[in-house]
N, C-alpha and C positions, 0 to 999 in steps of 0.2 A: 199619681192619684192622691186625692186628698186622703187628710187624717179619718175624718169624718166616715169615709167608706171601707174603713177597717176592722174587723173585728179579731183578736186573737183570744181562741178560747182550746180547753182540751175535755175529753170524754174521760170521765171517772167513774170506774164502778168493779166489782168482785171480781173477781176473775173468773173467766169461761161465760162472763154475759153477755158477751156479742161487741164489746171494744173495736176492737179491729174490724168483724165485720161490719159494722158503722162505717167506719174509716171507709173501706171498700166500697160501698156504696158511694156517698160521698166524691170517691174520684172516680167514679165512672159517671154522676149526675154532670158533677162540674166540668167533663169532658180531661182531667186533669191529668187521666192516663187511658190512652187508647182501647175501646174494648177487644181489641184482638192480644193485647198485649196485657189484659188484667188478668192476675193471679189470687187468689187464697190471699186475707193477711200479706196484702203489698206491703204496708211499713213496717212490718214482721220481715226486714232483709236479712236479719240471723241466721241461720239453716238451724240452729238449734231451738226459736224460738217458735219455727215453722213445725218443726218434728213435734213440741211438747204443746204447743195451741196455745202460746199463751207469749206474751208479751214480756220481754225482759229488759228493754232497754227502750228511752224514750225515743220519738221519730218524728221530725215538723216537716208539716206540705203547706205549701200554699196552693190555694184555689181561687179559681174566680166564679160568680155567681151574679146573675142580673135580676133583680126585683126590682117592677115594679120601672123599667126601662134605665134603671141605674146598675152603674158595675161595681162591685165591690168585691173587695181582697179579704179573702177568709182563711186565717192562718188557725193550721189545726195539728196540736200534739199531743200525739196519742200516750197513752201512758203505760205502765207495768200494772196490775192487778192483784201481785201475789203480795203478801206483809214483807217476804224480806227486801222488797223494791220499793217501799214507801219513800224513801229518801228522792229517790228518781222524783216521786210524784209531786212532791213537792217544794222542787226544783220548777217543776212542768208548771205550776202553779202561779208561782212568783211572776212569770210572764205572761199570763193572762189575765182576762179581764172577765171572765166568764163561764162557765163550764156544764157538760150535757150531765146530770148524773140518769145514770144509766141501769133499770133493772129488772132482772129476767122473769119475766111474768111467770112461768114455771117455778121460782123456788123464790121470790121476792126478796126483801133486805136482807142481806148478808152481814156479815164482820165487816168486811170491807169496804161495802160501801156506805155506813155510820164513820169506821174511819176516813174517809176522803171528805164525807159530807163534812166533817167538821173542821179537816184541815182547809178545805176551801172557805169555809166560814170565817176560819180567820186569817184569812188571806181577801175576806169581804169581796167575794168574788158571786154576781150573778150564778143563778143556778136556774135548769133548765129539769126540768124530772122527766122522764123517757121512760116509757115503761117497754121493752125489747121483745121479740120473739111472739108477738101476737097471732101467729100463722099455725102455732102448735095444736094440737089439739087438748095439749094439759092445759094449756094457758089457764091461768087464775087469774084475769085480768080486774074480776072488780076486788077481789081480796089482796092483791099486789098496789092498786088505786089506798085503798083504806090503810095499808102498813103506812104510806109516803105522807098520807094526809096526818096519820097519827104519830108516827115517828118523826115527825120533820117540819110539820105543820103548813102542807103545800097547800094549796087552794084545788079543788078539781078541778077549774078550767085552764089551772098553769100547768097540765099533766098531758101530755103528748106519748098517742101509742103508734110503735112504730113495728114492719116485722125487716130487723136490717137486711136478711136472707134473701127474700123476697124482693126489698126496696119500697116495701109500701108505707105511705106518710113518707116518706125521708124527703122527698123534697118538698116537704109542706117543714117540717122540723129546719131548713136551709132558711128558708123564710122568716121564721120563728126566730133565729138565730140571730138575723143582720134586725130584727126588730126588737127582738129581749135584749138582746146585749150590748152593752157602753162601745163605743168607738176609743178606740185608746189614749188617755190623757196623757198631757207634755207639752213641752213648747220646743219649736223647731227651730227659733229666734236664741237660746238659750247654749251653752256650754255644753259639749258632749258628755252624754251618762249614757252607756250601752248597759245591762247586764248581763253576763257572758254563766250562762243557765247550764252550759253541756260543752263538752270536747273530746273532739276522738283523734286518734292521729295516723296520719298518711303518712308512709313511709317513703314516698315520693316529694309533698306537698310540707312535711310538717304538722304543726297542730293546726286543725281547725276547728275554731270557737264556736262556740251556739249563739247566737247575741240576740237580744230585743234593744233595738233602741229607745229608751225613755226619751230622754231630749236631745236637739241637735240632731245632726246626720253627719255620716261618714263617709267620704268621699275613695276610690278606690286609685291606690298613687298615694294615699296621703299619709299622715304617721298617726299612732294613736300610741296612747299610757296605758300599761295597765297600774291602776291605782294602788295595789297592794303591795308592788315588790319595785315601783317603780321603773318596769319595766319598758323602755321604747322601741319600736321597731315599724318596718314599714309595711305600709297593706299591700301585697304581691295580687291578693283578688278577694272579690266580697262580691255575695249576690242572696240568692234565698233557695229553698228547696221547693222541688217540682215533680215529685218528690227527691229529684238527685239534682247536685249543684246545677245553678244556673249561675251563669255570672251576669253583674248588673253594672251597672257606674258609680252607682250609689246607695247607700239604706238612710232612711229618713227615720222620722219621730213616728212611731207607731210600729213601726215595721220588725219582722222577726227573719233573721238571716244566718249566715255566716261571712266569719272573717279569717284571711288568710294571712298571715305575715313571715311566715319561713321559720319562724320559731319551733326549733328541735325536740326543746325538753317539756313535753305535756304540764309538769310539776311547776314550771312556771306560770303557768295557764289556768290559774285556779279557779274551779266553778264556782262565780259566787263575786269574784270581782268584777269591778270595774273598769268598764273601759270609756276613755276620754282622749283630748287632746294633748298635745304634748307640752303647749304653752295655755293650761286651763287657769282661770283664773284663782288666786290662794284663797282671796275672802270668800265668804258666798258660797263656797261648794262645795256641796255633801255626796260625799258616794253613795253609793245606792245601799240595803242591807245585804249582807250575804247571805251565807247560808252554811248550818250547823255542818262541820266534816264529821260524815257516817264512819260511826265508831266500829271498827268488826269486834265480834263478840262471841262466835266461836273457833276454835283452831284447832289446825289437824298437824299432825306429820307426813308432810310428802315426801315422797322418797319413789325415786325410776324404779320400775320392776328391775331393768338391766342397768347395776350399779354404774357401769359404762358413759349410762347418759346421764351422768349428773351434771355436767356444764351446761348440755342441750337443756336439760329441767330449766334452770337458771337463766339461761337466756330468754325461754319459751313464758315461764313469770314476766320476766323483765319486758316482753314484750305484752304480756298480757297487763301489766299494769298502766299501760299507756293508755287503754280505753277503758281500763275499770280503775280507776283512784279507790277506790272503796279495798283494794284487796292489797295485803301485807302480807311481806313474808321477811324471816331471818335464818341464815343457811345455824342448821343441829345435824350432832351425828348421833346415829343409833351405832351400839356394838355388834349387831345384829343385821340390820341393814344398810348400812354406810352412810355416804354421807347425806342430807337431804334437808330442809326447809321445815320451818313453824310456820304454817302460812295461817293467817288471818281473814275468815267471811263474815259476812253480815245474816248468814244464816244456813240450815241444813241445803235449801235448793240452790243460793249461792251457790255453796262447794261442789255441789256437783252438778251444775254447769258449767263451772270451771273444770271441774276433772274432766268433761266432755269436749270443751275446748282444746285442752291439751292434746285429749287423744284427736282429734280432728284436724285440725288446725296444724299440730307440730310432730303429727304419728305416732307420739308419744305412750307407752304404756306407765301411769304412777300407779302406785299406792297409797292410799289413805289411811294414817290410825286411827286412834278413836278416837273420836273428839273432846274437847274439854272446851267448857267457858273462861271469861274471860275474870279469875278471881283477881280479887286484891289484897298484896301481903302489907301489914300496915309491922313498923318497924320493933313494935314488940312480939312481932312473930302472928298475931292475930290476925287468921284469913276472913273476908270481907269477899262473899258473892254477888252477882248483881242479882234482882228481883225483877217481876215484871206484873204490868195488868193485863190479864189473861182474859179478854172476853170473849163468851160464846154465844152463840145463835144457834138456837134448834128448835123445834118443833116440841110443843109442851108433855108430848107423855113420852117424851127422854131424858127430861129432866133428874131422875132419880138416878139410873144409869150413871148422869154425866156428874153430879155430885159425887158418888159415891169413890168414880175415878178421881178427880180431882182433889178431894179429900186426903186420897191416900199419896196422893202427890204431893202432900206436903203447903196445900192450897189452903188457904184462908178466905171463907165467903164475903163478898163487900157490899155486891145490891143482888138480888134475883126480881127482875120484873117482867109479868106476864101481856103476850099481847093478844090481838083478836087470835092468831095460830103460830104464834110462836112466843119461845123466852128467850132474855137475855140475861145472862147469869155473869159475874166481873168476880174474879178471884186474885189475890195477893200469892203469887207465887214464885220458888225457884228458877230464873231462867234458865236453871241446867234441865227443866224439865222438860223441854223441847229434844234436849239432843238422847233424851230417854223415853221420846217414841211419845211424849202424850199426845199428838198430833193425830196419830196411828189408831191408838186407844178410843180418842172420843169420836173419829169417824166410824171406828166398827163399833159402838157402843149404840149409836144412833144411827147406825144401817147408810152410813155416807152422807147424811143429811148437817151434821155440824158445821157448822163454820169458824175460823179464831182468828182474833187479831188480837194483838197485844203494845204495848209498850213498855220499854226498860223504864223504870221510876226510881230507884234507889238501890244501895249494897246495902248487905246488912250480917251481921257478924254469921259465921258457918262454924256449924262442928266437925269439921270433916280431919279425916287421917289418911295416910298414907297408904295403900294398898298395892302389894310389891308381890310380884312371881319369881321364885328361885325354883332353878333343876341345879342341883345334885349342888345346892348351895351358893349359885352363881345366878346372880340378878336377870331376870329379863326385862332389858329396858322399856322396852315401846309397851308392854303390857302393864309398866304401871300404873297406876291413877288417883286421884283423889275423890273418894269417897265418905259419905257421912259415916259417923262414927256408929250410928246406931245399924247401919246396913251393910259396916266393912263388913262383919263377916261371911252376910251371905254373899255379898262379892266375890270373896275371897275363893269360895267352896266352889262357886258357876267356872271363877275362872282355873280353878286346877283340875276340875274335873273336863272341863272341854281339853286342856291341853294334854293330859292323861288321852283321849279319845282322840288328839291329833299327831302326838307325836310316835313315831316307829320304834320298835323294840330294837335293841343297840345289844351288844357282848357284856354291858354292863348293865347295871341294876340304876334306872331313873327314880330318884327319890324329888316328886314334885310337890313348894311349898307356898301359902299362899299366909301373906305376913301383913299384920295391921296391926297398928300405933307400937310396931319392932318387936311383935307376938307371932310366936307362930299358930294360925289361928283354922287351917286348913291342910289336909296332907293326901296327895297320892301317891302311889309309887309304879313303876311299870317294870316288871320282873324281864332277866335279862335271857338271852335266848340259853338252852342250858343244852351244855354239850357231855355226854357219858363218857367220858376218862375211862368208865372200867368195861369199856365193850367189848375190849380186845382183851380182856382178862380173863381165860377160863378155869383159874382155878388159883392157888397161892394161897397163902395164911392173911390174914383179917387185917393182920396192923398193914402188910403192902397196901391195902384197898384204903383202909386208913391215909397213910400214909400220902397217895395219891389224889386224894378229895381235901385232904388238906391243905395241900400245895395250890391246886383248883382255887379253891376258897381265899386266900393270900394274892391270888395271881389275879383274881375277881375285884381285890379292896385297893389293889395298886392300881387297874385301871380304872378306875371311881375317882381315884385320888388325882390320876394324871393325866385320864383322858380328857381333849376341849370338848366342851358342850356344844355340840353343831344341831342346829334346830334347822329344819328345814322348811324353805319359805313359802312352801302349801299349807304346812299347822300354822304359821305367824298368818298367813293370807284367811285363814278359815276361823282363826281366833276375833281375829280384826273385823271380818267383815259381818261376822254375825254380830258384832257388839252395833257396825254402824248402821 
């Protein structure tokens, strides 16, 4: 098929505004999956992303669609919605040409999709405004028209309403599509440039690539480079998705597919390179750009409930890192809970669908600490945290509410602009303010209606100190953490008084302390069970009774002195999980 009757474009917009249901739609107009065989969220293959409604990892189909008695190849990938999958998006991005932006007539422009809009932007990508869910009965469809035209500067005849549920408009939006959007540029006369946008790996099959071919095509038999590490190897099979492998003979210039080459280790498969010929010409030719590697930026300690499975943990990572590059880990030991991982996400929901994975996936039960960002120690001891721009969307009489939180967040105002019914408020703040629930905070402050996106923008110097849990003068590891100086102490107080309420009363006397910048700054104690020496005494002179409470007393300070401190892993589990 020619170049000319291609289009590859992806759907971007907030999360829970009908993404996937689009998609759905979609392959059942284009006949692209049987309707006795359509499901919920088809490119939603995850079982987790099925459970949670929402998109976590990207998915390309091809379709075919005739307008106008012409056939044409409609390559469509669908994208993640939530902020900590932005990296995915635009990945997604880079191989298209076009993009539906998509928004929920019921709650209009969100965080989210101001962030896509603009990363499409400059990625100088067609845009296509769709306004979703018009079948409701909240629907706000001309106040959701007026946000696009004002936010974004859309025209109102280029605004297409659709309800994906239903199916109505969508295949007027199909139409739209193969007419608003560019055919994809390249020459097919030219050197191989593929860019290799996603990979996941078969345990059977190897890595296989995500590829759009720019220029040139690739023949299946034949060898390809990848440009980065200078890796060669041969194509075992290459075709495109339907939505699940097809195999082809060949991918040409325009085309979006995969590539199979037996290649073991994902790590050499890097998203973002190039792939070419093996004998490509020196002069003349530029690889394509890649793409920023997503930095994680918060970290937990894993560790198996049943010390037993610490290999299984480490394997079950090792396997997990093969389809998520984005996720690090390096084996730590706790004194407390043995031995176990620092692993590294790109955000709160990250980690815990990776914790979900594990248990699913590998039947695995962990545990998670508490989290920490990702500081930096600069070599005269001065810690350096990262910062981030924090923007929200809400509705203008919560705006006071969200300030007020914010503020005490440690937040600095940057713009607040009001629109027909809603604000947009951009604050300079801590990125450890995330893993300290502000999420949580500005959603019940404005009754579920907020929305946040953000990005990491700079480190910049922190006060923080050390905040240490000792019983009976013995550290508890996992419970330490770094905290600002001006709030160690009430840290300090939260967390001895919780483990005073977790820990079991023992023969001896728990003297629990909570310790900032190497102060003792916090104290509880849990009195030990007390047994009556003198029960069986009916009678005898004063110093005997003496005498025997004395010994009591001495026989009390020797086991303080000599018993190990055993904390039991329901207080460590209840300590933990209320922090996370």
């Amino acid at each position: 098929m020619s170049q000319t009757q291609i289009r590859n474009f992806a759907i971007i917009a907030h999360v829970d505004h009908g993404k996937s249901t689009l998609a759905d739609r979609f392959l059942e107009i284009t006949k692209t999956i049987e309707k006795g065989k359509m499901q919920e969220q088809y490119l939603d293959q995850n079982p987790i992303s099925r459970r949670r409604g929402i998109t976590i990892k990207l998915a390309p189909v091809r379709m075919k669609f005739t307008l106008d008695s012409q056939d044409y190849i409609l390559n469509l990938i669908d994208t993640p919605g939530h902020v900590d999958f932005s990296y995915e998006v635009s990945r997604t991005l880079a191989a298209c040409e076009g993009a539906i932006l998509l928004v929920d007539a019921t709650q209009g422009i969100q965080a989210q999709t101001v962030a896509h809009f603009r990363a499409a932007k400059k990625q100088n990508l067609v845009l296509i405004p769709v306004v979703n869910k018009i079948d409701l009965p909240n629907a706000q469809i001309e106040t959701t028209s007026k946000e696009l035209i004002e936010a974004f500067s859309f025209k109102q005849e280029e605004i297409i309403y659709v309800s994906a549920k239903t199916g109505e408009n969508v295949e007027n939006l199909l139409g739209e599509i193969i007419k608003r959007f560019p055919s994809p540029s390249g020459e097919k006369n030219k050197a191989l440039r593929g860019l290799i946008f996603d990979a996941v790996y078969d345990e059977f099959r190897g890595v296989v690539a995500y590829v759009r071919i720019v220029d040139g095509q690739v023949l299946k038999g034949g060898k390809i480079k990848l440009y980065q590490n200078y890796l060669e190897s041969e194509i075992t099979d290459l075709g495109y998705f339907s939505p699940h492998l097809v195999s082809a003979s060949a991918l040409a210039t325009g085309e979006i597919g995969y590539i199979i080459t037996g290649i073991k280790d994902i790590r050499k498969v890097r998203v973002g390179d190039t792939v070419t010929q093996v004998q490509n010409p020196k002069e003349g030719f530029k690889p394509l750009p890649g793409y920023k590697i997503p930095k994680p930026m918060i970290f937990f300690g894993v560790y198996p409930k049943d010390t037993n499975n610490f290999i299984y943990l480490k394997d079950s990572l090792a396997k997990l890192t093969l389809n998520d590059t984005a996720l690090t880990y390096t084996e730590e030991y706790s004194s407390y809970l043995g031995s176990g991982f620092r692993v590294g996400f790109l955000g709160l929901l990250h980690a815990q669908i990776v914790k979900e994975r594990i248990k699913q996936e590998f039947n695995l039960e962990i545990l998670l600490t508490m989290p920490q960002v990702l500081y930096d120690k600069r070599p005269d001891g001065t810690m350096l945290e990262p910062y981030m721009k924090l923007i929200v969307y809400a509705p203008k009489n919560y705006v006071g509410p969200i300030m007020s939180i914010c503020q005490s967040r440690k937040g600095n105002l940057l713009d607040l602009n009001y629109h027909e019914s809603y604000a947009v408020l951009s604050y300079d703040m801590p990125y450890s303010m995330f893993i300290r629930g502000i999420s949580s905070d500005l959603k019940s402050a404005s009754e579920g209606f907020a929305s946040l996106d953000y990005e990491v923008t700079s480190y910049k110097i922190a006060d923080l100190t050390k905040v240490e849990i000792k019983v009976n003068d013995i550290a508890i590891d996992i419970l330490s953490e770094l905290a600002y100086k001006d709030e160690a102490i009430s840290v300090a107080r939260k967390k001895t008084e919780k483990l005073k309420n977790s820990l079991p009363r023992q023969q001896f006397r728990q003297i629990i302390q909570g310790i900032a910048d190497g102060n003792i700054v916090a104290r509880e104690e849990i009195p030990p069970f007390r047994k009556d020496v003198l029960a069986k005494m009916s009678g005898g002179d004063r110093r005997r009774k003496d005498k025997l409470l004395e010994a009591q007393k001495k026989g009390k300070s020797r086991m303080i002195l000599q018993a190990k401190i055993s904390i039991p892993q329901d207080a460590l589990l209840s300590m933990i999980e209320e922090s996370n």
